[in-house]
N, C-alpha and C positions, 0 to 999 in steps of 0.2 A: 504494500500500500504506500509505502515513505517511498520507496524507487518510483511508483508509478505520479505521487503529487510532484517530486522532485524533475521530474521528463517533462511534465508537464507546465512546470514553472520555466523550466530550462528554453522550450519550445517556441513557449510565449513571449519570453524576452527577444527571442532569434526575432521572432515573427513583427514585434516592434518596429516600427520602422524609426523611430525617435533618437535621436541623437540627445545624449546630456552634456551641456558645457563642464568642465573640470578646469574651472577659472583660476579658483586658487582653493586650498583647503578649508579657509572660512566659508566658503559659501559657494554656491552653482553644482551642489552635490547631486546623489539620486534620490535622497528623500529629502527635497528640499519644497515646501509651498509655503515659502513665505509670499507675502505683499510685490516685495523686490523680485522677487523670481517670477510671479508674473506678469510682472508689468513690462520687466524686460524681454522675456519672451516675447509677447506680444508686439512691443517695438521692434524688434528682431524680425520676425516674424513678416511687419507691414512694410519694410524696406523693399521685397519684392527683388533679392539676391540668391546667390548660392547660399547652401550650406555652411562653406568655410567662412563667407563675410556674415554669413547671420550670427555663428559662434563671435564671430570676433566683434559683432556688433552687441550682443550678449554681453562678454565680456568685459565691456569699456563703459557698457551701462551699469554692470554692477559695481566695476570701480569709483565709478563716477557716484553711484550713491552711496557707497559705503562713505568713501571722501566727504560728501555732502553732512551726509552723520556724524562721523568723529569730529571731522575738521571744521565743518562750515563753509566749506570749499568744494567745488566739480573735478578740481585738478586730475587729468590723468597722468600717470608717471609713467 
């Protein structure tokens, strides 16, 4: 029964077609729904790009608001 839920988890991640950004260790994980993770997604998303520039447009938006949070600043570095 554990082999066959295990095949069957296994399967469905294949079958996924989603890509997860792995921005940095604080955040853009796989069990990630924050606020921020939405909302970048979705800006990502409406750029109407590849894959690689929607990660990296991901990316620059979570930095950008993490920045905004600590610092008070958008700065990308």
């Amino acid at each position: 029964m554990t082999k066959r839920f295990l095949m069957i988890l296994v399967l469905g991640l294949l079958w996924c077609g989603n890509v997860y950004a792995w921005c940095s260790p604080e955040f853009g994980g796989l069990f990630d729904w924050s606020k921020e993770h939405k909302q970048c997604g979705d800006y990502a998303r409406s750029l109407n790009v590849d894959q690689f520039r929607q990660t990296d447009a991901y990316c620059q938006c979570r930095i950008r608001l993490d920045n905004l949070e600590r610092y008070g600043v958008e700065n990308i570095d």
